[in-house]
C-alpha positions as CSV (number, residue, x, y, z in Angstrom):
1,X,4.4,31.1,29.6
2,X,5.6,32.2,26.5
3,X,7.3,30.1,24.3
4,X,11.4,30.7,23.5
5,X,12.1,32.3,20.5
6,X,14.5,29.9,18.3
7,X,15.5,28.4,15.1
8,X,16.6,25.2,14.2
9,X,17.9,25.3,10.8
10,X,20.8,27.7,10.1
11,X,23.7,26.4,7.5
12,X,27.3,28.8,8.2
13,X,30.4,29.3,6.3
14,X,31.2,25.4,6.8
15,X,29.0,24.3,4.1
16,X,27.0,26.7,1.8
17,X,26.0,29.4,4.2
18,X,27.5,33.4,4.1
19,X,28.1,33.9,7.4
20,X,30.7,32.6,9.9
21,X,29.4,30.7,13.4
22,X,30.6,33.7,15.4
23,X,28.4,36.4,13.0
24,X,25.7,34.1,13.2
25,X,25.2,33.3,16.9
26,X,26.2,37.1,17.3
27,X,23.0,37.6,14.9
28,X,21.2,35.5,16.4
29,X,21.3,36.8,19.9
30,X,20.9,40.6,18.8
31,X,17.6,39.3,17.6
32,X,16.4,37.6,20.4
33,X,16.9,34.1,20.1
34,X,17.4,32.4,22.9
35,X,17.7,28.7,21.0
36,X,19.4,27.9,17.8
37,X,20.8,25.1,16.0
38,X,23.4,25.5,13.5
39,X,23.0,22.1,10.6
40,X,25.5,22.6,8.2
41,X,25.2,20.1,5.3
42,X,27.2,16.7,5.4
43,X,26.9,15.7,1.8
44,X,28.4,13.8,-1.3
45,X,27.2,16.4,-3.6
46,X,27.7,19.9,-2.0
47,X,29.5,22.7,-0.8
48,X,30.0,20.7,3.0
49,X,31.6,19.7,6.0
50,X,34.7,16.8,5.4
51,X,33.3,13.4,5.8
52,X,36.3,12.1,7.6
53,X,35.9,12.0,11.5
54,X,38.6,14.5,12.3
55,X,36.1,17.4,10.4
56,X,33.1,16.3,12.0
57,X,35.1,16.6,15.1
58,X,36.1,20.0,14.5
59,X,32.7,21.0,13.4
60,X,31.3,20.2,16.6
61,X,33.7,21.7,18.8
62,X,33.5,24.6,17.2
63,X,29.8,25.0,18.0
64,X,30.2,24.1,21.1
65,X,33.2,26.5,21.3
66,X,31.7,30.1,20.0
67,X,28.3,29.2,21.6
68,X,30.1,29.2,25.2
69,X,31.7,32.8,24.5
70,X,29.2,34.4,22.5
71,X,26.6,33.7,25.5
72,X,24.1,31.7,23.6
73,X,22.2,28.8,23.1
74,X,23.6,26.6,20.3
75,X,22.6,23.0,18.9
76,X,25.3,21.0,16.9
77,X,23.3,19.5,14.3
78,X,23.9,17.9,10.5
79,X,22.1,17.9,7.3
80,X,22.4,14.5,5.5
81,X,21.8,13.5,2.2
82,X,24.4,10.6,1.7
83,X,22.3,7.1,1.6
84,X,23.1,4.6,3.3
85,X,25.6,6.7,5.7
86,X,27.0,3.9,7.2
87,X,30.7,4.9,6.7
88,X,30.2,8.2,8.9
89,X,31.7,7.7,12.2
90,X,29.0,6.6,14.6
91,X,30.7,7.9,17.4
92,X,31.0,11.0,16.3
93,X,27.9,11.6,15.3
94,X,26.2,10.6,18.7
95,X,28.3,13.8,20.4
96,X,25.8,15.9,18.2
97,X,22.2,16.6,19.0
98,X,20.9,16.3,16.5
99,X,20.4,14.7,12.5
100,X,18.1,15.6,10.1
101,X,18.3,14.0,6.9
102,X,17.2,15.7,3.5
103,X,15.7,14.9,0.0
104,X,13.7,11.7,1.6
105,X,10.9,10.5,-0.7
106,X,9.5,7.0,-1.1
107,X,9.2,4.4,1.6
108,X,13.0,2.3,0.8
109,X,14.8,5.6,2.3
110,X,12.4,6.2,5.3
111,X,13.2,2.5,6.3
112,X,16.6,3.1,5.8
113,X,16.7,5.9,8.1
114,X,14.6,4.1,10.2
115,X,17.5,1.4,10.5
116,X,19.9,3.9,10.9
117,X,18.6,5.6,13.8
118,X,18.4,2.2,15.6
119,X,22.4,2.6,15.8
120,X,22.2,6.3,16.7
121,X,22.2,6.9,20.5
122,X,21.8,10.8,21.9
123,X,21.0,12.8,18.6
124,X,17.3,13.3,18.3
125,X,16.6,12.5,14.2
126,X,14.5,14.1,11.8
127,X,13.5,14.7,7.9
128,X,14.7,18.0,6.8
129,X,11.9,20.3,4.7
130,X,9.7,16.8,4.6
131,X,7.6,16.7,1.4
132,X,4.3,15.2,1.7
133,X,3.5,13.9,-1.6
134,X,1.8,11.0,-0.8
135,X,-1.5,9.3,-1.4
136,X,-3.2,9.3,2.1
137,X,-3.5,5.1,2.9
138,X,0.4,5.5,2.1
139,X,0.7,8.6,4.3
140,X,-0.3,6.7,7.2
141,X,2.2,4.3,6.8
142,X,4.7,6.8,6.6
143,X,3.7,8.8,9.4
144,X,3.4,5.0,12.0
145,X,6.7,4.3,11.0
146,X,8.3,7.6,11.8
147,X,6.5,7.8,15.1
148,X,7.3,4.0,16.0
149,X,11.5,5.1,15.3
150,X,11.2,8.6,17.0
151,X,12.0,10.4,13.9
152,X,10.9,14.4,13.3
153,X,9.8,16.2,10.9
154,X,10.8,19.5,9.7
155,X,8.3,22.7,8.7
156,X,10.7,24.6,6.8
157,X,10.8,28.5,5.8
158,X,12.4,28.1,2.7
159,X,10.1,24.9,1.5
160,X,6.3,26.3,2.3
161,X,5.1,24.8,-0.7
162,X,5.8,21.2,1.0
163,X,3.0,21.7,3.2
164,X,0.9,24.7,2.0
165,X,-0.5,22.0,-0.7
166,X,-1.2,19.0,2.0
167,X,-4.0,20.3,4.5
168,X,-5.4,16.9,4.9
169,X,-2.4,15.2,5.3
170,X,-1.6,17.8,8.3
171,X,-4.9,16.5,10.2
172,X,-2.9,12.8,10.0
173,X,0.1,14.6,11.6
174,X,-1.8,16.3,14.1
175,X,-4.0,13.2,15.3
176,X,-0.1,11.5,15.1
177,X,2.2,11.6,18.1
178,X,5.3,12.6,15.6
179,X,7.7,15.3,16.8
180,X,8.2,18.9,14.6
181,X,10.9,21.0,14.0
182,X,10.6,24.4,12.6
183,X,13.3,26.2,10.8
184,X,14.0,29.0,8.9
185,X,16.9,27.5,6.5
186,X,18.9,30.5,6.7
187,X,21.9,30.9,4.5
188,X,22.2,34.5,5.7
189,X,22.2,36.7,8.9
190,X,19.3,38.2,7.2
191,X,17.1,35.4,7.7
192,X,17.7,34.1,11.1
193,X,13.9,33.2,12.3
194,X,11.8,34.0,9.8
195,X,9.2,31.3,9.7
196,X,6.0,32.7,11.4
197,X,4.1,30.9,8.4
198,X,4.5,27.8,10.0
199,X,3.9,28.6,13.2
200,X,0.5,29.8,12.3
201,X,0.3,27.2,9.6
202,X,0.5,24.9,12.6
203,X,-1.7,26.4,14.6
204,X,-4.9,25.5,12.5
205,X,-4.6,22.2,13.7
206,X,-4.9,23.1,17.0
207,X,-1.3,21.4,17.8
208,X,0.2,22.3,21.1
209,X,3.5,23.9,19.4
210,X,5.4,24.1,22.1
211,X,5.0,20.6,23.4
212,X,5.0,18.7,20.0
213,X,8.8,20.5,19.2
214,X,10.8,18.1,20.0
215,X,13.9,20.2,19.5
216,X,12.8,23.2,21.8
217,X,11.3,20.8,24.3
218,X,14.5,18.7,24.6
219,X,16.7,21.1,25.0
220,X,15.3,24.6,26.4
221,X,16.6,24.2,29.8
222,X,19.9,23.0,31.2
223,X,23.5,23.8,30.4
């Protein structure tokens, strides 16, 4: 069967993309793809979505909103990079489905977002463009942990270098359980799922794609 064309990391006009949600799911579906998700930055140093409830509200619906007329598949998803986020509405946040959670280095922030998905109930939750920048013994650790909490990680289009560098570490991820995500980061229209890299990337390690993306798995079928 072949696998549905998607892409799980898009950023629109709410935060620092160029395009609105209609032009991009409009995109999106004159290219093909049947599976999107739209992750527009929640942040305390960017260009980004309101943190207040009533935004993240509004984010959402709108999502949920365009993706019924336009005709297309459409994730509501967030890009975090405010530690600890523990004054983001919780309830909220589970209407989405997803998190991912960027510029996470260092074991102190992987146990925090470890803790934090404990309180998190629906969204699936992931590391954004994950860097691998770690001694192997330490790698280990960080890979257990994120399989034990259910957490993701991302292969990103616009963050190659993250991986391209950490062959060995890949084999760890590939013997591992963990779920992947694959992305193309677009800012732009242009770039709506360009990432064949990874996919082929991936493929060297004789990972079964389709079943270990926990994004496209999850959600390809249903309403």
């Amino acid at each position: 069967m072949k696998m549905m064309l998607f892409d799980f990391h898009i950023h629109s006009e709410w935060s620092d993309g160029d395009n609105s949600l209609e032009e991009i799911m409009k995109a999106a579906k004159d290219k093909g793809l049947e599976i999107i998700g739209i992750n527009d930055h929640l942040s305390s140093i960017k260009a980004s979505i309101p943190l207040e409830s009533e935004a993240l509200q509004d984010y959402l619906l709108d999502i949920r909103e365009i993706s019924q007329t336009i005709g297309i598949k459409a994730l509501a998803g967030l890009e975090i990079d405010i530690y600890p986020p523990d004054d983001l509405d919780i309830e909220v946040l589970n209407k989405y489905d997803y998190l991912i959670f960027e510029n996470i280095m260092g074991l102190p922030k992987i146990k925090a977002i470890c803790e934090f998905s404990k309180k998190i109930q629906g969204p699936l939750i992931g590391l954004a463009h994950t860097e691998l920048r770690y001694p192997e013994p330490i790698f280990r650790k960080v890979i257990k942990l994120l399989e034990d909490n259910n957490i993701f990680i991302e292969l990103n289009a616009n963050y190659t270098q993250n991986y391209e560098a950490s062959h060995d570490l890949f084999k760890i991820i590939a013997e591992s359980k963990i779920g992947i995500s694959i992305g193309s980061d677009s800012h732009s229209i242009k770039t709506l799922g360009l990432f064949n890299y990874a996919i082929e990337f991936l493929e060297n390690f004789k990972i079964n794609i389709e079943d270990r993306l926990v994004l496209l798995k999850k959600f390809k079928t249903g309403p």
